[in-house]
N, C-alpha and C positions, 0 to 999 in steps of 0.2 A: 274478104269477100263477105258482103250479110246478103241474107238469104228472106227477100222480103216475101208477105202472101203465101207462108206455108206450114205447116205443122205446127202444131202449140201453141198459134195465135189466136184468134177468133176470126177466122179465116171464112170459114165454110157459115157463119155469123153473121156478119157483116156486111155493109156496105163496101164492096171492092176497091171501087177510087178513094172512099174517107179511107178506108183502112192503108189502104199503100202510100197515101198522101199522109197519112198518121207515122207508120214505120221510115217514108223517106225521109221525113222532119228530122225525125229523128237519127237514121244513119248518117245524114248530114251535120249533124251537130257533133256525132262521135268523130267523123272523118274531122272536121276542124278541129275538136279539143286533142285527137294525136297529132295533128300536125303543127299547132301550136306547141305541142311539150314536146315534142319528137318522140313520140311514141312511136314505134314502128310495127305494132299488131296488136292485137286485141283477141280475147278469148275468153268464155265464159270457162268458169271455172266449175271442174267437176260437180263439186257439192254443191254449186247451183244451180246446176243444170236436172239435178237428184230431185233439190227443193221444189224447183218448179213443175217438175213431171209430177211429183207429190199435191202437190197445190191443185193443176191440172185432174188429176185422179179425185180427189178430194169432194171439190165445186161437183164433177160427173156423177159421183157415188148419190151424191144428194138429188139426182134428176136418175127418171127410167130408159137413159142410152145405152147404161153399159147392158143393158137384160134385150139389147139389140143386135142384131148379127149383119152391123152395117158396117159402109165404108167409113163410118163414123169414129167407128172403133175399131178400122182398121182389117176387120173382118174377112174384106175380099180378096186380101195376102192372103194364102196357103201357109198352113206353118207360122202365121207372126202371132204373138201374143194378143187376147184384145186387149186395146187401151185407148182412151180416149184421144183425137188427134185434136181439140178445136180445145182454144180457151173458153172457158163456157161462163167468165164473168163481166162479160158486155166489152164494150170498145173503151166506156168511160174508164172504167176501172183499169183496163189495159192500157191505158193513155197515159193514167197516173200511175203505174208500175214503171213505165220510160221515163215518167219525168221525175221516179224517185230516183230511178238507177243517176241518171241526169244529175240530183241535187247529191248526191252521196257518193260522190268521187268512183264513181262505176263500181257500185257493192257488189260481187259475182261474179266481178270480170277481172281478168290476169291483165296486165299493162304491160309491155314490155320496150323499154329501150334500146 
């Protein structure tokens, strides 16, 4: 199951149809290359999942959201940590993140036959 248009993309960012028309492209090409190899799931792997939230925080630190008490950051949970929820390095650059994952045999992601 992927989880298109939501947390830790450039979600709240972006153009909504480019952006889900960006991620279906792409969930699409994933669904084919497991069913080509018989892959039978797929899943990001821990320490990528670390990287990316790091990456994510990173790009934020360097803009005035996190010194916000928005839903930006997650804010209007009670009790959740702030933390940035949106990708905040444009759609281009999140475009070329899927199509590196794409060229480099899924770096990040667990395979499983």
């Amino acid at each position: 199951m992927f989880f298109t248009y939501g947390p830790q993309a450039p979600t709240a960012f972006a153009n909504g149809p480019t952006l889900i028309e960006i991620q279906a492209d792409w969930v699409i090409k994933v669904i084919d290359y497991c069913e080509s190899n018989g892959i039978k799931y797929i899943d990001a792997k821990e320490d990528a999942q670390t990287q990316w939230a790091k990456e994510i925080t990173a790009i934020a630190n360097a803009t005035l959201f996190p010194l916000a008490d928005s839903w930006y950051m997650g804010a209007n949970v009670p009790g959740k940590p702030k933390e940035m929820l949106n990708f905040l390095g444009g759609v281009p650059k999140y475009s070329e993140i899927l199509q590196y994952v794409l060229e480099n045999n899924f770096e990040g992601f667990k395979l499983v036959k």
